[in-house]
PDB file of N, CA, C, O and CB in Angstrom:
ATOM      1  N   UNK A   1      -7.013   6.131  -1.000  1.00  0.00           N
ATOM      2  CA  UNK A   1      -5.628   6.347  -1.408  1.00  0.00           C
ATOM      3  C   UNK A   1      -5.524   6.332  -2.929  1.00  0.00           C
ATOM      4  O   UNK A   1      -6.045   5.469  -3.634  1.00  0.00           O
ATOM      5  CB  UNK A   1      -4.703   5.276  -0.793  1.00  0.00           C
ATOM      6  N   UNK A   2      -4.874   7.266  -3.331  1.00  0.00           N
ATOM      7  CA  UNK A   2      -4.639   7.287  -4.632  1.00  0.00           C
ATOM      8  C   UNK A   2      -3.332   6.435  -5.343  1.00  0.00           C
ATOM      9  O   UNK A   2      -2.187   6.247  -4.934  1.00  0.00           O
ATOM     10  CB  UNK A   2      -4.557   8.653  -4.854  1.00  0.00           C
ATOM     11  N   UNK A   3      -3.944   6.061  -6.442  1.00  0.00           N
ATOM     12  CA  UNK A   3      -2.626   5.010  -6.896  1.00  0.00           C
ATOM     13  C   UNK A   3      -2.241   5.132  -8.330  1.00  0.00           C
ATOM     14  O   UNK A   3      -3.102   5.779  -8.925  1.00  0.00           O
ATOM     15  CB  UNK A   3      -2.997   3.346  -6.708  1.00  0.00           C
ATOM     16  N   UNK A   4      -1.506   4.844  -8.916  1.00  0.00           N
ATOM     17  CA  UNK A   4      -0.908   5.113 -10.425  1.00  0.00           C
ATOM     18  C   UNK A   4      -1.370   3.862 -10.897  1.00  0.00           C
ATOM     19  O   UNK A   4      -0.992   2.834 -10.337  1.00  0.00           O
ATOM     20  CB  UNK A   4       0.856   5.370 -10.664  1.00  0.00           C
ATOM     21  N   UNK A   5      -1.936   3.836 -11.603  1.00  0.00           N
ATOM     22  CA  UNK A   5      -2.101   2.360 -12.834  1.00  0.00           C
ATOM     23  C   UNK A   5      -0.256   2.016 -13.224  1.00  0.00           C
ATOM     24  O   UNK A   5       0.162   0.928 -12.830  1.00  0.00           O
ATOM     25  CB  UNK A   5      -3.281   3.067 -14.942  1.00  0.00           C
ATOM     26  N   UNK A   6       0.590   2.807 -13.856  1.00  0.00           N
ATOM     27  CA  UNK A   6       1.397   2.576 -13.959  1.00  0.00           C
ATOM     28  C   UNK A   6       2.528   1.684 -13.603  1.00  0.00           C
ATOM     29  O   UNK A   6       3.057   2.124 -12.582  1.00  0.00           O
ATOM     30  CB  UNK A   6       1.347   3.163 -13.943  1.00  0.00           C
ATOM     31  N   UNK A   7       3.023   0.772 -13.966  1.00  0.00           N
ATOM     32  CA  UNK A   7       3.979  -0.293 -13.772  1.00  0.00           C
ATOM     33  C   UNK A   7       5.358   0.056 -13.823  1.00  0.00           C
ATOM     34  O   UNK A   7       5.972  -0.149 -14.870  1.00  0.00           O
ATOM     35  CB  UNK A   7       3.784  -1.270 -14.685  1.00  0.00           C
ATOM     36  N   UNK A   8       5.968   0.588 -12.772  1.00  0.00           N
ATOM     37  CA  UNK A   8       7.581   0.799 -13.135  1.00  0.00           C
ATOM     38  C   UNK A   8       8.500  -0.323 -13.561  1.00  0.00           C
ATOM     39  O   UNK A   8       8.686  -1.398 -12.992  1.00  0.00           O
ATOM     40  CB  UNK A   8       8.290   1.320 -11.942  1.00  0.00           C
ATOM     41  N   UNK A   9       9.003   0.111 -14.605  1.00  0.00           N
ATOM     42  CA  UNK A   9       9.622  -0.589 -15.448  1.00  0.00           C
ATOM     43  C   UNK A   9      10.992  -0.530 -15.394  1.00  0.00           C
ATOM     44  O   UNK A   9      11.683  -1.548 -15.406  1.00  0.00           O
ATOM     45  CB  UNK A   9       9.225  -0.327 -16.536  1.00  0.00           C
ATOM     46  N   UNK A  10      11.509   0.756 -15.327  1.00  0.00           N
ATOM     47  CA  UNK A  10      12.783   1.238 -15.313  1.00  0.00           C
ATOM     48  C   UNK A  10      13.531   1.409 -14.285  1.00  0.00           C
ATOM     49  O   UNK A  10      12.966   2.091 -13.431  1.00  0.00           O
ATOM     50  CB  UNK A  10      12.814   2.177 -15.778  1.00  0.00           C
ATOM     51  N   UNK A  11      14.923   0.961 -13.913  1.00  0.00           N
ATOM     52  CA  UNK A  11      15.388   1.393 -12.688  1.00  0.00           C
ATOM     53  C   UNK A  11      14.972   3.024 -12.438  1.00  0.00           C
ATOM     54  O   UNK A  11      14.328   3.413 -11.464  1.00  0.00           O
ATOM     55  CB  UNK A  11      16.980   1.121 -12.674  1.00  0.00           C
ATOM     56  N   UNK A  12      15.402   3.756 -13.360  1.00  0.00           N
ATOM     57  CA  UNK A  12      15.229   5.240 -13.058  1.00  0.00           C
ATOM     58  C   UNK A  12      13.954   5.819 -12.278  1.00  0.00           C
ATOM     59  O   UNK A  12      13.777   6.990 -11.941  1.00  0.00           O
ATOM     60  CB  UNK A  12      15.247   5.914 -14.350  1.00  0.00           C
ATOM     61  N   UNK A  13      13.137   4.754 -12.077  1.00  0.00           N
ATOM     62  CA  UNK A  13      11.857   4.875 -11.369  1.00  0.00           C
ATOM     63  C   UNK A  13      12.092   4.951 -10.275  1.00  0.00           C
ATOM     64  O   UNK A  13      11.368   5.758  -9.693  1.00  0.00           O
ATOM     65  CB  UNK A  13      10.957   3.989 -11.485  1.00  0.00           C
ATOM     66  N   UNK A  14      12.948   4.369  -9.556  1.00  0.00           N
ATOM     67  CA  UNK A  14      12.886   3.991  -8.440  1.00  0.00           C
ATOM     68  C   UNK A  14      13.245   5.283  -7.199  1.00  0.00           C
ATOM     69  O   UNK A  14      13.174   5.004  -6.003  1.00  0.00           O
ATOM     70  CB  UNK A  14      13.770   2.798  -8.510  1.00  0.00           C
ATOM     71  N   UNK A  15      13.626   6.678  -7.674  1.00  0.00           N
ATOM     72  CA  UNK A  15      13.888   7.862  -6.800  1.00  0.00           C
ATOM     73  C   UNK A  15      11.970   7.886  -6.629  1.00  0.00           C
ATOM     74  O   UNK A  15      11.403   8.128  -5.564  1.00  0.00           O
ATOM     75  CB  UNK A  15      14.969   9.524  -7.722  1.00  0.00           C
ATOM     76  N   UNK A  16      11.424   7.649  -7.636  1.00  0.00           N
ATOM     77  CA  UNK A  16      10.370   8.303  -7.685  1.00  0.00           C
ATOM     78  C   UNK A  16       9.084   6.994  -6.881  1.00  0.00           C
ATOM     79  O   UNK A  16       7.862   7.036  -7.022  1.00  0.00           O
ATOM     80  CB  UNK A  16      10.197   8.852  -9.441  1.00  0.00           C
ATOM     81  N   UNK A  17       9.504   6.446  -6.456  1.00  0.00           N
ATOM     82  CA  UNK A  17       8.885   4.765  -5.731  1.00  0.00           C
ATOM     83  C   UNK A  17       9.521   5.125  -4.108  1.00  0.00           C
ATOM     84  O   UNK A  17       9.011   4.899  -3.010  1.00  0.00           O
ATOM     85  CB  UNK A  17       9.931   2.761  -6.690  1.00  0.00           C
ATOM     86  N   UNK A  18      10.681   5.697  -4.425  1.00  0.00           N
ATOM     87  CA  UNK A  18      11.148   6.152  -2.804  1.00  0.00           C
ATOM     88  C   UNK A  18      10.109   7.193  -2.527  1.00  0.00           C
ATOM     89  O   UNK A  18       9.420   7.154  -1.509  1.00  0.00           O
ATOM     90  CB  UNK A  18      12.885   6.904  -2.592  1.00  0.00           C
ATOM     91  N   UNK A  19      10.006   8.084  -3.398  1.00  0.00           N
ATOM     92  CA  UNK A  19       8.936   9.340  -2.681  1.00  0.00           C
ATOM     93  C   UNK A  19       7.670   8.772  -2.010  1.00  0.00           C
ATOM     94  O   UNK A  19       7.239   8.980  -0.876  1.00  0.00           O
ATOM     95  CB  UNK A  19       8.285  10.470  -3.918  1.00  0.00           C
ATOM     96  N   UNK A  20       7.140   7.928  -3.097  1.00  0.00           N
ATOM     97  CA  UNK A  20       5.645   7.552  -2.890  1.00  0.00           C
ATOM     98  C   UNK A  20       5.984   7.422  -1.274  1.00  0.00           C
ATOM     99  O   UNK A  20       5.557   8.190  -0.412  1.00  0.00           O
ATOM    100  CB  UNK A  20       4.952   5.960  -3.834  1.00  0.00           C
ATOM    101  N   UNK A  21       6.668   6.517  -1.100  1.00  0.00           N
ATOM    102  CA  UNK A  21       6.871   5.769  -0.059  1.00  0.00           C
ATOM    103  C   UNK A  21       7.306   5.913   1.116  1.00  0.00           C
ATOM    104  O   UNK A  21       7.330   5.138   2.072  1.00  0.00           O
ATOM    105  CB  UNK A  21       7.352   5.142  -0.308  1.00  0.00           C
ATOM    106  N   UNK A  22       7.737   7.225   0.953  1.00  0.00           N
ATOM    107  CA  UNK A  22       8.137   8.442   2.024  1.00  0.00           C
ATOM    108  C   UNK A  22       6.756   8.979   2.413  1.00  0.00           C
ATOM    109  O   UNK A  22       6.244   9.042   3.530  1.00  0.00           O
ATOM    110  CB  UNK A  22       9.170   9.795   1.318  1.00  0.00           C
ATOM    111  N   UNK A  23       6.415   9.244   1.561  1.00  0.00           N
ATOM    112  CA  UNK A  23       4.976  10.227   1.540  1.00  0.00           C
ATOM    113  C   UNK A  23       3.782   9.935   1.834  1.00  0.00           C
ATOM    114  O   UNK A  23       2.918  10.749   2.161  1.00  0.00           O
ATOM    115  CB  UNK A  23       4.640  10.682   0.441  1.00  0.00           C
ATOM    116  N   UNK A  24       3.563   7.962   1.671  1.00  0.00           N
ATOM    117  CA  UNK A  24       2.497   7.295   2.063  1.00  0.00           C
ATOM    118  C   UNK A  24       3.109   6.388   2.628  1.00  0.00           C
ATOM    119  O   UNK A  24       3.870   5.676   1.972  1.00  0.00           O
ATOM    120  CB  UNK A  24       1.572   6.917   1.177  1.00  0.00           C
ATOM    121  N   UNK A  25       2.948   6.222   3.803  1.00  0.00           N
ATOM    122  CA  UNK A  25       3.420   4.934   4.971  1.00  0.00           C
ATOM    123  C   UNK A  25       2.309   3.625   4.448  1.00  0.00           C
ATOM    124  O   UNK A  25       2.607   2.438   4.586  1.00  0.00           O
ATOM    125  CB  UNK A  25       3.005   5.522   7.112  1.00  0.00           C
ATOM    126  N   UNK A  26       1.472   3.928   4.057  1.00  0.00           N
ATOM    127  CA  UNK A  26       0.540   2.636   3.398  1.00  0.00           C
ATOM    128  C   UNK A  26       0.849   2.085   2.696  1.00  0.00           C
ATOM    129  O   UNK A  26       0.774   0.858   2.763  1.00  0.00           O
ATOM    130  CB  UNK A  26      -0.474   2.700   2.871  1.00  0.00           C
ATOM    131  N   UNK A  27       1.508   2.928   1.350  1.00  0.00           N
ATOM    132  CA  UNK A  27       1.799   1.658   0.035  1.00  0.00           C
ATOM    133  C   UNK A  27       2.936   0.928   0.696  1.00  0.00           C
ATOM    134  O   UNK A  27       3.037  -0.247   0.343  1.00  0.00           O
ATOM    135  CB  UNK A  27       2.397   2.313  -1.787  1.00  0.00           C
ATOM    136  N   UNK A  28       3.759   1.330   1.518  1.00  0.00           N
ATOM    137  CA  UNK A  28       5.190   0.840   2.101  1.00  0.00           C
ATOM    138  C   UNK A  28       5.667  -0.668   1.403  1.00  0.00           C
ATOM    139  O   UNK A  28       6.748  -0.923   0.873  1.00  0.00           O
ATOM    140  CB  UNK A  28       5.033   0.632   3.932  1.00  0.00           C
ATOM    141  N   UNK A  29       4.283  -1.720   1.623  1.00  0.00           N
ATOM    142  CA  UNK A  29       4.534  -3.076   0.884  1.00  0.00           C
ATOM    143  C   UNK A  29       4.024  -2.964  -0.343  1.00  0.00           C
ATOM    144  O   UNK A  29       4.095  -4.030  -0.954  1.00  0.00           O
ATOM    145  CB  UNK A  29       3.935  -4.306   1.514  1.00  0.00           C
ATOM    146  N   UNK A  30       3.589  -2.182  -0.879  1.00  0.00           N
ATOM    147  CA  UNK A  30       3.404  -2.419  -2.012  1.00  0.00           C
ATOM    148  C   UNK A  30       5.146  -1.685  -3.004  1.00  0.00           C
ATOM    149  O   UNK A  30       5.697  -1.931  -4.077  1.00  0.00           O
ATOM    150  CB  UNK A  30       1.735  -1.694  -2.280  1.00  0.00           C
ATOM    151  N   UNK A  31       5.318  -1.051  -2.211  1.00  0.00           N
ATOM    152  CA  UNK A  31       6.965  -0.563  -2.980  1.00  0.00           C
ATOM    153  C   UNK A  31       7.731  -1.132  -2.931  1.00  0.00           C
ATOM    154  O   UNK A  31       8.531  -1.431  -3.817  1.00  0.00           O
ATOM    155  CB  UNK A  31       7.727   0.411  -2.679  1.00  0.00           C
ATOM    156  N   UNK A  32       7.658  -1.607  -1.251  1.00  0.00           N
ATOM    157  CA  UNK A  32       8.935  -3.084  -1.301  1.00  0.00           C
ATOM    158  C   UNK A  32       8.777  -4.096  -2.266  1.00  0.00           C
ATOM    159  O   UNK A  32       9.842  -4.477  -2.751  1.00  0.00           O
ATOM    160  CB  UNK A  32       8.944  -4.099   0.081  1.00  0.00           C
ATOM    161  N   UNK A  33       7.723  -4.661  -2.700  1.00  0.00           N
ATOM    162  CA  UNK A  33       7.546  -5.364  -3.900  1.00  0.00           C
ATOM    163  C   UNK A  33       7.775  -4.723  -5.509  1.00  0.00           C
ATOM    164  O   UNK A  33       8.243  -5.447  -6.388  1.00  0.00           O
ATOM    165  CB  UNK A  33       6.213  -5.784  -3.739  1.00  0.00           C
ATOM    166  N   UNK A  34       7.468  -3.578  -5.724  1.00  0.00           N
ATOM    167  CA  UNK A  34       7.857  -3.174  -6.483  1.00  0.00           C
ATOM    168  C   UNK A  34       9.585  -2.965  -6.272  1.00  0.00           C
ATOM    169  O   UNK A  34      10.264  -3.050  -7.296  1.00  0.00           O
ATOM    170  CB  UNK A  34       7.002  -2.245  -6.669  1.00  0.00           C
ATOM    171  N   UNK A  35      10.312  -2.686  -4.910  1.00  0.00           N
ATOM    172  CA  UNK A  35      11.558  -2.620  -5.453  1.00  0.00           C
ATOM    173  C   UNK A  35      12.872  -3.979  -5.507  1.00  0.00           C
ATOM    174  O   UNK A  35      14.100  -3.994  -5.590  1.00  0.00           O
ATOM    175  CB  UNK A  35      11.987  -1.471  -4.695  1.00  0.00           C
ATOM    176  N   UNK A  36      11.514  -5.254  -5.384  1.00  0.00           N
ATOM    177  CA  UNK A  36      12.142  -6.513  -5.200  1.00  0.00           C
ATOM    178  C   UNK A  36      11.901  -6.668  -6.734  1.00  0.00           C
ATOM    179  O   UNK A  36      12.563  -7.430  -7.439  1.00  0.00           O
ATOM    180  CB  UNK A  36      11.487  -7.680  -4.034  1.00  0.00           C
ATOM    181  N   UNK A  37      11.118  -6.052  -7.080  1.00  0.00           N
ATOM    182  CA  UNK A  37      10.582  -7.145  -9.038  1.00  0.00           C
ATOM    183  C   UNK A  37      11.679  -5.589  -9.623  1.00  0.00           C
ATOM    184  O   UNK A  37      12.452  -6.158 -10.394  1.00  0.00           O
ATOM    185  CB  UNK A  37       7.536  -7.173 -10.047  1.00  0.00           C
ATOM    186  N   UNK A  38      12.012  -4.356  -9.636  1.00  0.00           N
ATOM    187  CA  UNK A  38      13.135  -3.830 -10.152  1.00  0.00           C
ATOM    188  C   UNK A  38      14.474  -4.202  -9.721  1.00  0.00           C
ATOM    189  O   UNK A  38      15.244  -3.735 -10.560  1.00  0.00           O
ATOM    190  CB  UNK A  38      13.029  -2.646 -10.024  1.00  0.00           C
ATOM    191  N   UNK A  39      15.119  -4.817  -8.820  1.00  0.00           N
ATOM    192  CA  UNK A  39      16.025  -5.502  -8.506  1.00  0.00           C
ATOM    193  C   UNK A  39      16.629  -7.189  -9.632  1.00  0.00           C
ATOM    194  O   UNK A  39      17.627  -7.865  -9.882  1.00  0.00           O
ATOM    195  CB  UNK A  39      15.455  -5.683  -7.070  1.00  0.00           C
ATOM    196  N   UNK A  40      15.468  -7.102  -9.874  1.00  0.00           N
ATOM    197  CA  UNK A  40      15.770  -8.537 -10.920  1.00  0.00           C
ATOM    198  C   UNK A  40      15.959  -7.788 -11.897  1.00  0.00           C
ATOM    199  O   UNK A  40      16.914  -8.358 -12.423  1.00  0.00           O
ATOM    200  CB  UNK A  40      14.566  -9.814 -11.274  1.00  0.00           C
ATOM    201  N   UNK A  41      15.716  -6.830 -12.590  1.00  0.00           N
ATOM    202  CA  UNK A  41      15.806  -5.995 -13.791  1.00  0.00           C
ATOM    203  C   UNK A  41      17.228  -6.457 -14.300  1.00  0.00           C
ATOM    204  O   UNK A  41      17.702  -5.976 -15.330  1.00  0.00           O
ATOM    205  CB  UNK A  41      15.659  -4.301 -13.481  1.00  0.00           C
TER     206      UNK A  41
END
């Protein structure tokens, strides 16, 4: 599986954290965590 080094930082990320996540049923927990640590933003 391919993965981004990249750390989303910005809410504006987050259309683009929905795709991944549409698109790969695998990262699924790894986005939910990413969209629990952009939620504290």
């Amino acid at each position: 599986m391919k993965t981004r080094k990249k750390i989303p930082h910005l809410k504006s990320e987050r259309s683009e954290i929905d795709f991944w996540s549409k698109n790969d049923p695998r990262v699924t927990p790894i986005i939910q965590r990413l969209k629990k640590y952009l939620s504290q933003i």
